[in-house]
C-alpha positions, 0 to 999 in steps of 0.5 A: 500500500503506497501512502501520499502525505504533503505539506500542500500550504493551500488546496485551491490552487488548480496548477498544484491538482494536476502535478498531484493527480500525476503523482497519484496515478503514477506512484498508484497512492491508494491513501494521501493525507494533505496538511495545511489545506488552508480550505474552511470548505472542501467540494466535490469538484476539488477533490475529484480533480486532485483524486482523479476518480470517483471511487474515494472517501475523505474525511477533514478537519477545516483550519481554525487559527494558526492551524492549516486544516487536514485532509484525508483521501483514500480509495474505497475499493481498496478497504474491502 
């Protein structure tokens, strides 16, 4: 099981989505954690195009002060 886990200071910026896509389904990363997503709100379509399939979950924690906020990403599939 390969595991993704980056520092990626800001979640929104679409460049940054298909440089990690890429990593993604390079590498074959079935679980990535992102810190510092600075994001109060995360949506479907952001998390879709950093995924690249619809086949995930996610869970998150939005950023509160000083802290970044965290995600989770992983494939479905894989846990069964």
């Amino acid at each position: 099981m390969k595991v993704l886990s980056l520092n990626i200071r800001g979640i929104q910026d679409r460049p940054k989505h298909a440089k990690l896509w890429s990593l993604i389904r390079v590498e074959g990363v079935v679980m990535c954690f992102f810190q510092k997503t600075k994001c109060s709100m995360l949506f479907d379509d952001i998390l879709k195009s950093l995924w690249g399939v619809t086949n995930f979950d996610w869970m998150a924690r939005s950023f509160v002060g000083q802290s970044g906020g965290i995600l989770c990403l992983w494939k479905k599939r894989w846990w069964r």
